[in-house]
N, C-alpha and C positions, 0 to 999 in steps of 0.2 A: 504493500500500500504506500508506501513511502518513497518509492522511484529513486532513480539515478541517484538525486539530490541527497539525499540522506544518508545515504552508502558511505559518503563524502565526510560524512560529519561525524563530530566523536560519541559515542554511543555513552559515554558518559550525561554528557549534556541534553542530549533529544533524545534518545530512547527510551521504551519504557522499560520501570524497574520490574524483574522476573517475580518479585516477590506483588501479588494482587492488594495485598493490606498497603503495601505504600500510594497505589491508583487508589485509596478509599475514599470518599468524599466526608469530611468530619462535621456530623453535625448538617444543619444549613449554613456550611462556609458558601462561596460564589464558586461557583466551577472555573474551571481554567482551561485554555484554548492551547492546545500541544502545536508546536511549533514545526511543518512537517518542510520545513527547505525556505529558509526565509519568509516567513510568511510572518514575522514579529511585527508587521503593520498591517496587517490582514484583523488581527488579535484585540491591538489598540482598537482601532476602529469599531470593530464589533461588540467589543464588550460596549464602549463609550455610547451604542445607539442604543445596543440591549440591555441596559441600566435604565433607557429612557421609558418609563413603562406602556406610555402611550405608542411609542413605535412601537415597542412589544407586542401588545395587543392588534395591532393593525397586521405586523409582519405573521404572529401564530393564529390570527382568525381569516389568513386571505384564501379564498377560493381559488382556483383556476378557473376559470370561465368555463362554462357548459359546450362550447363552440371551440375548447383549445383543440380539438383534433385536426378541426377544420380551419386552421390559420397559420399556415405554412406558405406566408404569402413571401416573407422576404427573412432575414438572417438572425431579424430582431427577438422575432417567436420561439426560435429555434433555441437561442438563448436566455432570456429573459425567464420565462416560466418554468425552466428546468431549473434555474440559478432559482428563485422564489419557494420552491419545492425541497432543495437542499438547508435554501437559509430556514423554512421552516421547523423543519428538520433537527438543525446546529439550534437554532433558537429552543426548541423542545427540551434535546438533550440538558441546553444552559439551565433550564428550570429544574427539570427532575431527575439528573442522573443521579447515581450515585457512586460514581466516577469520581476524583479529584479534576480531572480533568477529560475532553473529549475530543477527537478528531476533527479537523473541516475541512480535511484534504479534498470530498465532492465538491464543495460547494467553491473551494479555494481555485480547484482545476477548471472548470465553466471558466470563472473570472479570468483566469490568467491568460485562458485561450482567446483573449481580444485582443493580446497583444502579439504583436510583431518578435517576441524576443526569444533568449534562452529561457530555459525551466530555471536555471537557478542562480539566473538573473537578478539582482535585486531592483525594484521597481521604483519609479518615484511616489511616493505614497500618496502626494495630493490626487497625482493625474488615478488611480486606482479609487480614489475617494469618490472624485466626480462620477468616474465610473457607475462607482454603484450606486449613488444616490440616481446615476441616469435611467439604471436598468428600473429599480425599485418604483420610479417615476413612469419610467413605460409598462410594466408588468400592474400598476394600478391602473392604469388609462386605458387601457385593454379592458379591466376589469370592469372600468369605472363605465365606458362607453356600454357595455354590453348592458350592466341596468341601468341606462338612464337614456334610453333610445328615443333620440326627437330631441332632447335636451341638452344644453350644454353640461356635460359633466365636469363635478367638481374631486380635484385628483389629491388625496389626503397627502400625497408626500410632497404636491406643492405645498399645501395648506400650510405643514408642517416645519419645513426648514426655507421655506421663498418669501421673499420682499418687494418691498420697492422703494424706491426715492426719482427723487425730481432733479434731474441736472437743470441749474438757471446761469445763465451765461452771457456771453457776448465774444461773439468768433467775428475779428475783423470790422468792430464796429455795430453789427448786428446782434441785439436782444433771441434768445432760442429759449427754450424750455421744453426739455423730453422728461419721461417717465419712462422710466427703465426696469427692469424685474433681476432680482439676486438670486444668489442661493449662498453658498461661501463666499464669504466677504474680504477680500486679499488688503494685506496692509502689510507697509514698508514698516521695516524694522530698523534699518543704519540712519544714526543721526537721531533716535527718539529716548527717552528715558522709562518710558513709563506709557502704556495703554490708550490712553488720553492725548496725547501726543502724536499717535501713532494714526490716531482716527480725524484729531483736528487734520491732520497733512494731507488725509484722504478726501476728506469731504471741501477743500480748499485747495484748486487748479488753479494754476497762473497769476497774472497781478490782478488779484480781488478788487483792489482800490476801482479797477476799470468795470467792474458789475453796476456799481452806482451810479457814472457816471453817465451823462447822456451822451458827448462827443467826444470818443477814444477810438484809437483804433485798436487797441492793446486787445486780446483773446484773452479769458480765463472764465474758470465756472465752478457752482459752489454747487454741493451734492445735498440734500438733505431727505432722510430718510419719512415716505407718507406711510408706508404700515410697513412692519417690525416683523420678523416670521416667530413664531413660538420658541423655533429654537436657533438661536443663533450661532453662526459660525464663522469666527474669525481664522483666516488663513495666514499667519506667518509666514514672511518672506524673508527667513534665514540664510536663502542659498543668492549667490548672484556672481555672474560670468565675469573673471579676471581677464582681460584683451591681454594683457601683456603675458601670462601665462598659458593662456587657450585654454580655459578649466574653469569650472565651475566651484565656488568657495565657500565655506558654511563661515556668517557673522556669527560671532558668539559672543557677543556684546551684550551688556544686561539689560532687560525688560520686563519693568514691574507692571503685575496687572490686579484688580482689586476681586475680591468672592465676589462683594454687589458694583455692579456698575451701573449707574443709573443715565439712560439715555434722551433723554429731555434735553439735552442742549445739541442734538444733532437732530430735532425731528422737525419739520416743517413747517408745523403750525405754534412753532416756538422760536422762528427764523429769527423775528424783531429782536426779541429779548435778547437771544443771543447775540444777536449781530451787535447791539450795546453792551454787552458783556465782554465778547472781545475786543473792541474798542478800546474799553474801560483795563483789560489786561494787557491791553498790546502798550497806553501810557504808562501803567503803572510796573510794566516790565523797564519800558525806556527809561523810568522814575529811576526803581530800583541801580541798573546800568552804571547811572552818574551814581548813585549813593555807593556804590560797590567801587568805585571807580576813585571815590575821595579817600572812602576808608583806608582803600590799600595805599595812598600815600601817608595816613596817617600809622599805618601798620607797616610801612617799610620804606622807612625816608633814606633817602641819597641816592648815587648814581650807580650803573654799573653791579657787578656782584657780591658788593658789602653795602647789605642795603641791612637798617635796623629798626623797629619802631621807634618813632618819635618820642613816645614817653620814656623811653630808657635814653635817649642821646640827651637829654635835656635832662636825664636823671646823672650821665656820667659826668656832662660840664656841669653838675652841681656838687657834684663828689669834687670833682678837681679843683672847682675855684675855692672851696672850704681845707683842701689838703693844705699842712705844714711840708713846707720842707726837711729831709729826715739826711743827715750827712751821713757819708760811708766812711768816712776817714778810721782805719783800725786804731790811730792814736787816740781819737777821739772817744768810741768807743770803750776802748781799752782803758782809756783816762777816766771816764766815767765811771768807772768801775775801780777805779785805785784805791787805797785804802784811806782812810777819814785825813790821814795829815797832811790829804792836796800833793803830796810829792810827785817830781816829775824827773822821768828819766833823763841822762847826762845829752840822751843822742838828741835831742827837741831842737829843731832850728830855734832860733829865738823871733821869729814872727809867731810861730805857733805859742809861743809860751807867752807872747806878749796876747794873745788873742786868748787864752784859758784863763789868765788870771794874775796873781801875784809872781814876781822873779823868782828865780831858784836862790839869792840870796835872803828873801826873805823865809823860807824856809829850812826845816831840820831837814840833813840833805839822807836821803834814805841806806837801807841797810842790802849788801850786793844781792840778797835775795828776792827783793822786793826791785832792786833793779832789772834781774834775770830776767823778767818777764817779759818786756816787749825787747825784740831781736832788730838790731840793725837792719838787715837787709828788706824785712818788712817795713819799717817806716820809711827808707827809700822808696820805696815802690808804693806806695798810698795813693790812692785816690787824691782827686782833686777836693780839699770841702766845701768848695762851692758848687759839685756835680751832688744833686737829692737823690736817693733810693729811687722813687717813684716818680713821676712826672707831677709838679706842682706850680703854683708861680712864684714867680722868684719874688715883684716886690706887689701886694696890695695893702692899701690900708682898710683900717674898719670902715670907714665910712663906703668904699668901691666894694667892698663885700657884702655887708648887706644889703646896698641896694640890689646887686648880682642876687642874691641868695633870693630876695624877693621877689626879683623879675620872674626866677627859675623856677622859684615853686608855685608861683601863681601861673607859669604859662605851661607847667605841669599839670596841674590841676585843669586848667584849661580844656586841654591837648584830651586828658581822662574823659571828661565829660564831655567833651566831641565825638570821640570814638565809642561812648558807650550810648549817646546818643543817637549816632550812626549807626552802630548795630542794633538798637533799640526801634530804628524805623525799616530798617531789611525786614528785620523779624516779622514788624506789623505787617509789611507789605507783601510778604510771603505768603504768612495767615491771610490777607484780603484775597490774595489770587487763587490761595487752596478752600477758602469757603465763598467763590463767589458763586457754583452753582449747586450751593447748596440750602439755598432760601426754599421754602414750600412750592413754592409752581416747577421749581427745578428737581425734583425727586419723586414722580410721577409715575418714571417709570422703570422698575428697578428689573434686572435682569442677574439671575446668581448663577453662578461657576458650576455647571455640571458635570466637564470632563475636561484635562489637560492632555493633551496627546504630546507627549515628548519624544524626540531623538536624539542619543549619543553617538559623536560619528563623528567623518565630513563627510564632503557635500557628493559624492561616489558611494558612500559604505557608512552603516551605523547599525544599532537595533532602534528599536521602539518600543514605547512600552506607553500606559496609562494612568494618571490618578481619576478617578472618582469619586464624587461626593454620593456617599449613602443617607439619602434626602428623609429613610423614617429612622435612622440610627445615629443620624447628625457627624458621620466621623468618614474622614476621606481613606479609599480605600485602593492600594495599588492594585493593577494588573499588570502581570508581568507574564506572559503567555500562560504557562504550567500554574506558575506561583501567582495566588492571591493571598493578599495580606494586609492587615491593618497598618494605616500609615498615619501621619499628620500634614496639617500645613507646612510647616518648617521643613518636611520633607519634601516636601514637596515646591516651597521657593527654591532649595537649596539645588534642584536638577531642573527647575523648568525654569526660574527666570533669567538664564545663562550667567556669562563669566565662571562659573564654576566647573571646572574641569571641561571638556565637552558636551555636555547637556544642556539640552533647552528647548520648550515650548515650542512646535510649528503648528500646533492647533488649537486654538480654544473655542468651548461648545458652551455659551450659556443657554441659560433658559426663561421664560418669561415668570416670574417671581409668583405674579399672580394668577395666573394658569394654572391651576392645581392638578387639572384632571392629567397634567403629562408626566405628573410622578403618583397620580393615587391608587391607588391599590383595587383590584376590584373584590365588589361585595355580591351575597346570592342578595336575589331580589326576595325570596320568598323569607330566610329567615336573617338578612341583614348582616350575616356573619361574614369578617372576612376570607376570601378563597387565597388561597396560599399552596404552592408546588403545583401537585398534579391537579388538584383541584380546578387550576386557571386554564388549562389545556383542553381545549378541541378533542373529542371521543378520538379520532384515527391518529394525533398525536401523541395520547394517552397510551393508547395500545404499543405507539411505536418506542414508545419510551421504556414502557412494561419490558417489551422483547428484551431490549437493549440492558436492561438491568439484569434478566433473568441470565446473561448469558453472562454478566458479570457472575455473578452471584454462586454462576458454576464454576467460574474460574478459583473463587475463595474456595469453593468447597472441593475442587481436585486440588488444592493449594495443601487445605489441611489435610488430606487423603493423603499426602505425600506427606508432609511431616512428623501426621501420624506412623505410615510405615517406616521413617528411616528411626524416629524415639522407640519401636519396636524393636528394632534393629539392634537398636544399642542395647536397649534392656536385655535382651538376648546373651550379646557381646559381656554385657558387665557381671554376667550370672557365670561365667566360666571362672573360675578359682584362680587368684593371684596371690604373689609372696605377700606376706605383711608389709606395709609401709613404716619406715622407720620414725620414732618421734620425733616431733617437729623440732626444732632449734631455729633461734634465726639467722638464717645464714642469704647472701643478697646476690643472685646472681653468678657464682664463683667456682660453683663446683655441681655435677646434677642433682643432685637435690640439698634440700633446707637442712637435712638432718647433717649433713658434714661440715662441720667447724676448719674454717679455711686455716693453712699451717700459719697465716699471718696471725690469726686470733690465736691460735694453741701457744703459738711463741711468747705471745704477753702474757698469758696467761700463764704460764711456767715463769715466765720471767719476774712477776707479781710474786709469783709463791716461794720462788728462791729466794728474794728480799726480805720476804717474813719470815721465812723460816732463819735466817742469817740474824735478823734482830731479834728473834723468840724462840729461840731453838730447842728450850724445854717447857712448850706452850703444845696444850693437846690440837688436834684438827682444826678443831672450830675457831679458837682464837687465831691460828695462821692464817685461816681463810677469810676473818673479819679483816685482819692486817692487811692480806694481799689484795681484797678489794678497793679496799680505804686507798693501796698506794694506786693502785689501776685506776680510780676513779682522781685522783690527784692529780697523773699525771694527762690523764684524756680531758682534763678541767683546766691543764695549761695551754694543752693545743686548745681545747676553743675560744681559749680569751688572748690565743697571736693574733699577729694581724701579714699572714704571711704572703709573698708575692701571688699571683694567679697559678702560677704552676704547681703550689702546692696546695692544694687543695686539702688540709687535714679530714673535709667532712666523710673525704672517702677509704680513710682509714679506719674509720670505726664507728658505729651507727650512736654511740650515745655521745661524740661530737656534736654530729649534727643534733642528735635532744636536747644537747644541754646549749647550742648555738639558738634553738629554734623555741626554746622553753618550756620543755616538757614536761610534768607531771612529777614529782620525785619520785613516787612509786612508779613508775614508768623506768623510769633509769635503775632504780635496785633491783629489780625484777631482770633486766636485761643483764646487770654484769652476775647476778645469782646464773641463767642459765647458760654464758658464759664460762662461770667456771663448775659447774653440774654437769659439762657438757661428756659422754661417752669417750671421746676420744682421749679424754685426760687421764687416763684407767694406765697408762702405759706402764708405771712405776708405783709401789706402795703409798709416798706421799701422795703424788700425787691423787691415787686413790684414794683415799683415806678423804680428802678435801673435796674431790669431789662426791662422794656420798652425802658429807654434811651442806654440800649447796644442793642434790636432789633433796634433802630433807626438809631444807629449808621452806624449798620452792613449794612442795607436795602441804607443808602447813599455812600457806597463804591462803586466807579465804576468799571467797567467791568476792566478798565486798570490801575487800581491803583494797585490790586491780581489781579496774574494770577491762575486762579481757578484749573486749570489742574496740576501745579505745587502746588499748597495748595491740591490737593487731594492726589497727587505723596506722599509729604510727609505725610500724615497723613495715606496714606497705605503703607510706611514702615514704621512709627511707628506700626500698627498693624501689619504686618510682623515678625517685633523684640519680639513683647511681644507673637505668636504665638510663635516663636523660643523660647524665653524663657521655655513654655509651653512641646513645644517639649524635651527640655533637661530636665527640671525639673523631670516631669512623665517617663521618659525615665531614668533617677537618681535613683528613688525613689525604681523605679522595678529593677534595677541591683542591689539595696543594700537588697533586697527581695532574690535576686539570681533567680528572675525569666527572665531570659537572653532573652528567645525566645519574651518575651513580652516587654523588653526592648529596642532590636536592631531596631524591628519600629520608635521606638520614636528616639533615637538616629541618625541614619540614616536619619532625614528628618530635626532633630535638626541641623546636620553637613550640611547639603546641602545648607537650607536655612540662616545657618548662614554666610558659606561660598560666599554664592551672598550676603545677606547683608555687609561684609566685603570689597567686591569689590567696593563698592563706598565710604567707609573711616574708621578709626581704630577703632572709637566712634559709627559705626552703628550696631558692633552683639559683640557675648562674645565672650570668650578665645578660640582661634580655636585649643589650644594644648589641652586643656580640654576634650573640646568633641573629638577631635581624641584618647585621651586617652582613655575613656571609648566606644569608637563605638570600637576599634581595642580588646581591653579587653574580651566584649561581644562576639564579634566572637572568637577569641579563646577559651573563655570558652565552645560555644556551641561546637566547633567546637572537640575539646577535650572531652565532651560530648556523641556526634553523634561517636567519634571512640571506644568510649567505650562501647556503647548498638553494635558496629557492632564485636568488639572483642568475645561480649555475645555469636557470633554464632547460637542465638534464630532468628527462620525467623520471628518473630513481630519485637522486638527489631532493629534485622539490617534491616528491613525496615525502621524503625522508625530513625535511624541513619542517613541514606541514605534522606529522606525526609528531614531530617535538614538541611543536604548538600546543597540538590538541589534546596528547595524551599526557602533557608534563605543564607547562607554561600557561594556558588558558584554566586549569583545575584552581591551579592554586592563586591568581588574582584577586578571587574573592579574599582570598585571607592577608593580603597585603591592604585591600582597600575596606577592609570591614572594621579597622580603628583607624578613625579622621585624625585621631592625634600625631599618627605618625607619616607625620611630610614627608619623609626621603621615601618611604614606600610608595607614597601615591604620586609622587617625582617620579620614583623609577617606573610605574604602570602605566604613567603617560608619554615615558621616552619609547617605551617599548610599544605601544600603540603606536605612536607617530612615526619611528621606524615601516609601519608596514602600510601607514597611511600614506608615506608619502610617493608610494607604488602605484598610487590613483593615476598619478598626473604622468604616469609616463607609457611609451608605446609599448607592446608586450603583446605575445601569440596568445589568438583568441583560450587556448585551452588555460595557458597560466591566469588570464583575466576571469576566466569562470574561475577556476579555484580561489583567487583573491577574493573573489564576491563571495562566494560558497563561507569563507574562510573568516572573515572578516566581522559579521557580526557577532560571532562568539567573542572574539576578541574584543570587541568595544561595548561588550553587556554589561555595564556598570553596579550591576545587581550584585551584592556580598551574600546571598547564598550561598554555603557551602555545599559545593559537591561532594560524590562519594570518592574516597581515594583507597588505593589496594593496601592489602594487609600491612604490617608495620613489616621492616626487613628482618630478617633474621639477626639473631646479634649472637656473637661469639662467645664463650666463656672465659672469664677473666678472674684471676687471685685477685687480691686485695694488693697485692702486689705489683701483678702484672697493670693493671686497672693504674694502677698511679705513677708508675712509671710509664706508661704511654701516654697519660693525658700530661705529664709535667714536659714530656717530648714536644708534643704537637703544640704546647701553648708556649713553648719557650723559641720555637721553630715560627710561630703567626708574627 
C-alpha cells in the first residue's frame, strides 16, 4: 500500500509498529493521519478542515448524486466524486476508529494524480490546497444543481470559505469600482511586523493620496472587504524568487498574528471611519518620527562612533570642573607620610623644600634610618608636581565654580526631564495608535484563530504540521501526522511566528467568532442529547467504520495469541531443572555474576583485616572485624572527600564512595561493607574465616526494619547504572578517537541518556553532562558530514550508503538534541546539519538524486522532539574494578 515512496524511507519513522497496542487509539485522543510518502501537508490540511465541524458534517452527510453513473461527461467527474467518497471515508475513520492513527493513501493518490509530477515529489502545499477546496466546490455543485433544478443553486463550500470586497480606484485618471469574489486570501509577508500590517498593505495599491483626488493621473486602489466568508483564510507569502540566485527563498522573518482579530477596519461600510483613522495614524506616526528623532540626540550626543547621552556628558564636565588636582610627585607622597618631626631627606632640591615648608636648618636633622627611605634614583626620576593624577583644572576660583556647578546641574536636570518627557509622549502615542481601532463600532467583528498551518524547511523541502484550537476544550492542540498532542500558545508562537529556527506560519484559518453553528456539536432532535463518535455518522459510514475496527481488533487478538504462546513457551522452558543460583552479593558488572567478589574488593578486604589484626592481635573475630571495617570505611571516606583530577574517578573503585559522595543512608553503607567482608570468597585462610562468619552473622540478625531492603537495592542498582554509564562513555570515547563515529554514536547516545537520568537525582550521581554532549553532538556531525559527502559522490552505492547514515543513525537521534531548548550548541549543530543538505536545493543534480533529496528531506527538517525507537543498548564487555579504571583514566587522560 505504501508504493515506491516509502520503500525509500526509514521504517523507523513511517512504519507501523508490529506491536497493535502501540496503533491503539487512547481514550477519545484525535486520531492521527500516517504519513504515507510526503504527504505531511496533505495531514495539516485535513485535520485543520476536519476540526471545522460544520465542514465535517457537510463533507460525512454528502451524497453522490442519483445520476453519478451517468456523468462521465468530461475529466472532472471522473475525479471529483471518487476523491469525495475516499475523503468521506478518511473523514469517518477520523471520528470512530480506534486506530491511533489511519491511512489516506486512497484519497491522497486521486489528488496527486492532477499533477504533472513524480510520486515522491514534494508539492507546493498552497497550489494542492486550492486544489481541493476546487474539487470539494465542484463535487457540491454537481450535487447542488441536481436538487435544485430551474434554480440557481446555492454551493455550501462557497458559502463557506468565499468573499468578497470592492476594489475602488483610479487607473490613469479614471474613477472604477469592481466586486471581486475570494477564497484564500494571499498576503505579503517581507517588510511587515505583525498581521495588521500585512492586511493594511493588501487592501492599499499605489498612491492612495490619488483615490480622492479629482484631477491625477496617478493609478492606485483600495480593497475593502463587502461580506467576510465564515471561515477565513489567510495565505502567507513566505517563499519569493531570488533573480540573482534563480531559486526560490523561504522569508523567515517574524510575524505576529492575534487569536481574535477583529475586522471592522477593513470592511466597506466602515471605509469613512477608517479612512480618518488612518489619517489620524499616518500624523501621528510622522508625530512620533521627529519625537524619536530628538530623543536619540538626546540619548546619544556627539559625532561619529563615540557618541554618549547627554545626561552623562554634562554629568562628566560636572565631575571634572569640581575635581582637585591630586600631585604624583613620590617625594611628595612619600613626604606626607614622614614621620611627625616634618624631617626631610638630604637629597631634596631646595625648590622643593622651599615649596613643603620650613628649611632643613630649622629642623632636628633625622636618624640614617629614617633617611633610608626614599632612594636617590627615585626622586630623580619624579614626576613633574604640577602634572595631576586625573584630568582636573588647573586654576578656578569659587566664584567660576559655582556658577559652573549651577549651570550643570540645572541643565542636567533639564536634559532628564526632556528625555523623560520625550519618552513619556512615544509611549502615549504608541498606546493612541494600538487602541485607535479599538473604540465600540471598531470590534464588531471579531474572527478567532482556528488553525495555524506551519512549515519547517526552505523554500524546495520542509515538513508541515498543524496547531488547533479545540473550541469545547479551550486548549490548542498539535497535529503532527501520526502524533496528536496537547500543546499551548507559546508553543505555538515559538514555531509559527518565524525567526525561530526554521519555522513559521504559511497559513492561517480563522473563523467567524459569532457563527457558532461551525464548531457546534450536533444534538438528537428527539431526546436533545449530544451525539458524539459513531453516533454522528451516516448508517453506510457507521458500518464502514465497524468493519475497519473489527479487523483491528483481530489484529490485538492474534497479537495476544502470540504472546500468549511464546509466555507458554517459557513456562515450559523454566520448568526444566537448573543449578542453584548463588547468593547474591553486590558485585557491578565485573565478573558473571553478582555473587563473585571482584579480586579488587577481596584485596581490601584482607588488606583491612591484616591492619587489625597487626593492632589487636589478641582480640577475638568480632572485635578485628569491627577494627577492619572502621579502617575500610576511613579510608573509602578519604577518597570521597579528594577532589581528584577526571581521570581518576575514585566513585569507580568502590560502591560506598559513590554512597557516601551521593549521601546515603548510614545503614545503607554498614550493611554494604558487612557483606563485603561476609562475603564466601574470604573463607581462603582461618582468619580470614573466622571474620567472615561473624559478618554473615551479623548480616542474618539485621531486621527486616532496621534496612529497608528495596531502598538498599534502589541504591546499589544505581551504582551499577553509573559504572554501566561509565562503560557506555568510555567505549563510546575510545571508538570516536579510532574515528570510527558510526560505532561510537551507540555508545554515546545511551552514555548521554543514562547519564542524564542518573543526574536527575543529584550532581554526584553521573559524569560531566557537557562532556558527553560534546562528543555525542561531535559524532553526528562528523557522520553526518560524512553521509553528505559519499551522496555528493553521485555513485548510486555511495548515496545510498549516505542516505542510510541519515536515516538509520543521524535523523533518530535529532529529536534528543532538540528536545532541551536550553542547550544552544545542540540546536547550533541540528541546524548546521540541516543547512548542509539544504543547500542541495539550489543546485543542478540527476533527476534520480533530486527525488531522493525530496524523499529524504523532510524527515530531516521535522522539528518535532518525539523520541523514536532506537535498537537495543550495545553489548558491553566485562571489566575488574581494575580493568574498568584503568581504561577510563587512559581515554580521559588521552581526550
Amino acid at each position: 500500500e505504501n508504493k515506491a515512496s516509502l520503500k525509500r524511507t526509514h521504517p523507523e519513522v513511517w512504519s507501523d509498529s508490529p506491536n497493535p497496542y502501540d496503533r491503539k487509539r487512547q481514550d477519545n485522543c484525535p486520531v492521527g493521519l500516517k504519513n504515507v510518502g510526503n504527504t505531511c501537508w496533505f495531514s495539516a490540511v485535513i485535520q485543520s478542515l476536519f476540526n471545522l465541524l460544520e465542514f465535517r458534517r457537510l463533507v460525512l452527510n454528502f451524497n453522490p448524486p442519483a445520476n453519478a453513473q451517468d456523468l462521465p461527461r468530461n475529466q472532472k467527474e471522473h475525479r471529483n466524486l471518487p476523491f469525495m467518497r475516499e475523503l468521506r471515508y478518511l473523514f469517518a475513520l477520523l471520528v470512530g476508529s480506534k486506530r491511533k492513527y489511519v491511512d489516506p493513501s486512497r484519497a491522497v493518490e486521486i489528488l496527486k494524480d492532477a499533477f504533472k509530477s513524480n510520486d515522491s515529489q514534494q508539492q507546493d502545499v498552497s497550489e494542492f490546497t486550492h486544489k481541493l477546496l476546487d474539487w470539494l466546490e465542484d463535487a457540491f455543485q454537481i450535487k447542488a444543481e441536481e436538487e435544485r433544478d430551474g434554480e440557481k443553486p446555492k454551493n455550501p463550500m462557497v458559502e463557506l470559505f468565499y468573499g468578497r470586497f470592492l476594489a475602488v480606484g483610479v487607473l490613469e485618471g479614471k474613477k472604477f469600482e469592481n466586486t471581486e469574489m475570494f477564497g484564500q486570501y494571499p498576503l505579503q509577508v517581507n517588510g511587515f511586523k505583525d498581521l495588521h500590517e500585512c492586511l493594511e498593505a493588501a487592501m492599499i495599491e499605489g498612491e492612495i493620496e490619488s483615490l480622492h483626488s479629482e484631477n491625477s493621473a496617478k493609478s492606485g486602489q483600495e480593497h475593502w472587504f463587502t461580506e467576510l466568508p465564515p471561515v477565513l483564510t489567510f495565505e502567507l507569502s513566505r517563499f519569493e524568487f531570488n533573480q540573482a540566485l534563480g531559486r526560490p527563498e523561504k522569508i523567515h522573518n517574524k510575524l505576529e498574528f492575534p487569536p481574535i482579530l477583529y475586522l471592522d477596519r477593513y470592511m466597506h461600510k466602515n471605509r469613512e471611519i477608517t479612512r480618518i483613522k488612518r489619517d489620524e495614524i499616518k500624523r501621528l506616526k510622522e508625530y512620533l518620527t521627529v519625537l524619536q528623532q530628538r530623543l536619540e540626540r538626546y540619548l546619544s550626543y556627539g559625532s561619529g562612533p563615540k557618541r554618549f547621552p547627554l545626561v552623562d556628558v554634562l554629568q562628566y564636565a560636572l565631575e571634572f570642573a569640581s575635581s582637585k588636582p591630586v600631585c604624583t610627585s613620590p617625594v611628595d607622597d612619600l613626604g606626607a607620610s614622614a614621620p611627625a618631626s616634618g624631617t626631610l631627606p638630604p637629597q631634596i632640591p631646595p625648590s622643593t623644600i622651599e615649596q613643603q615648608g620650613p628649611s632643613s636648618s630649622d629642623v632636628p636633622s633625622t636618624s640614617p634610618v629614617q633617611r633610608s627611605v626614599i632612594h636617590k634614583p627615585f626622586t630623580q626620576s619624579r614626576i613633574p608636581p604640577d602634572l595631576p593624577m586625573h584630568p582636573a583644572p588647573r586654576h578656578i576660583t569659587e566664584e567660576e565654580l559655582s556658577v559652573l556647578e549651577g549651570c550643570l546641574h540645572r541643565w542636567r536636570t533639564e536634559v532628564e526631564n526632556d528625555t523623560r518627557d520625550l519618552q513619556e509622549s512615544i509611549s502615549r502615542i504608541h498606546r493612541t495608535i494600538e487602541l485607535m481601532y479599538s473604540d465600540k463600532t471598531m470590534v464588531q467583528v471579531p474572527y478567532r484563530l482556528h488553525a495555524v498551518l506551519v512549515h519547517e524547511g526552505q523554500a524546495n523541502a520542509g515538513h508541515y504540521w498543524a496547531y488547533i484550537y479545540d473550541h469545547h476544550q479551550n486548549r490548542w492542540m498539535k497535529y503532527n501526522d501520526i502524533s496528536v498532542t496537547k500543546s499551548t500558545w507559546e508553543e505555538l508562537e515559538r514555531d509559527s511566528f518565524g525567526g525561530y529556527r526554521n519555522a513559521s506560519a504559511y497559513c492561517l484559518m480563522y473563523i467567524n467568532d459569532k457563527e457558532q453553528y461551525l464548531i457546534q456539536e450536533e444534538f438528537n432532535k428527539e431526546t436533545g442529547q449530544i451525539l458524539v463518535g459513531m453516533d454522528t455518522l451516516p448508517s453506510d459510514l457507521r458500518d464502514y467504520v465497524k468493519e475497519d475496527n473489527k479487523r483491528f481488533e483481530k489484529e490485538l487478538e492474534e497479537w495476544d495469541a502470540e504472546l500468549a504462546q511464546k509466555a507458554q513457551q517459557e513456562k515450559l522452558l523454566s520448568q526444566i531443572p537448573r543449578a542453584p543460583a548463588p547468593s547474591p552479593a553486590p558485585e557491578y558488572l565485573e565478573q558473571p555474576s553478582r555473587a563473585d567478589i571482584s579480586k579488587h574488593l577481596k584485596e581490601d578486604s584482607v588488606q583491612a583485616i591484616n591492619k587489625a589484626l597487626a593492632e589487636q592481635e589478641d582480640r577475638g573475630p568480632e572485635a578485628i572485624m569491627d577494627t577492619a571495617i572502621k579502617l575500610e570505611y576511613t579510608r573509602l571516606l578519604k577518597l570521597a572527600q579528594e577532589d581528584p583530577p577526571p581521570e581518576c574517578d575514585y566513585r569507580l573503585r568502590h560502591a560506598i564512595v559513590y554512597f557516601i559522595q551521593n549521601q546515603a543512608p548510614k545503614k545503607i553503607i554498614e550493611r554494604t561493607l558487612l557483606e563485603q567482608f561476609g562475603d564466601h570468597n574470604l573463607s581462603f585462610d582461618e582468619r580470614c574465616r573466622n571474620i567472615m562468619k561473624v559478618a554473615q552473622a551479623k548480616l542474618e540478625m539485621i531486621k527486616p526494619d532496621e534496612v529497608n531492603m528495596e531502598e538498599y537495592e534502589r541504591w546499589h542498582q544505581d551504582y551499577r547504572h553509573f559504572r554501566e554509564t561509565t562503560m557506555f562513555l568510555m567505549v563510546g570515547l575510545e571508538f570516536f578517537q579510532k574515528k570510527s563515529y558510526m560505532e561510537a554514536l551507540l555508545y554515546l547516545i545511551y552514555a548521554y541518556q543514562n547519564n542524564k537520568e542518573l543526574l536527575s537525582k543529584g550532581p554526584y550521581r553521573g559524569h560531566d553532562e557537557e562532556l558527553i554532549s560534546h562528543y555525542r553532538r561531535e559524532c553526528l556531525l562528523k557522520l553526518n558530514e560524512h553521509a553528505a559527502a559519499l551522496f555528493e559522490s553521485g555513485d548510486d552505492q555511495e548515496v545510498n550508503n549516505g542516505l542510510i547514515i541519515m536515516n538509520e543513525l543521524i535523523v533518530p537521534c535529532l529529536p534528543l538534541l532538540l528536545v532541551d531548548e536550553m542547550e544552544e550548541k545542540d540546536i547550533v549543530a541540528v541546524e548546521d546539519m540541516r543547512n548542509r543538505w539544504c543547500s542541495y536545493l539550489g543546485q543542478e543534480m540527476e533527476p534520480n538524486l533530486q527525488e531522493k533529496l525530496t524523499d529524504f528531506l523532510p524527515k530531516l527538517l521535522d522539528c518535532s522532539t518525539e523520541i523514536k525507537g532506537f535498537n537495543d543498548p550495545p553489548k558491553l564487555p566485562s571489566y575488574s574494578t581494575h580493568e574498568l579504571c584503568e581504561r577510563y583514566a587512559r581515554i580521559m587522560l588521552s581526550l
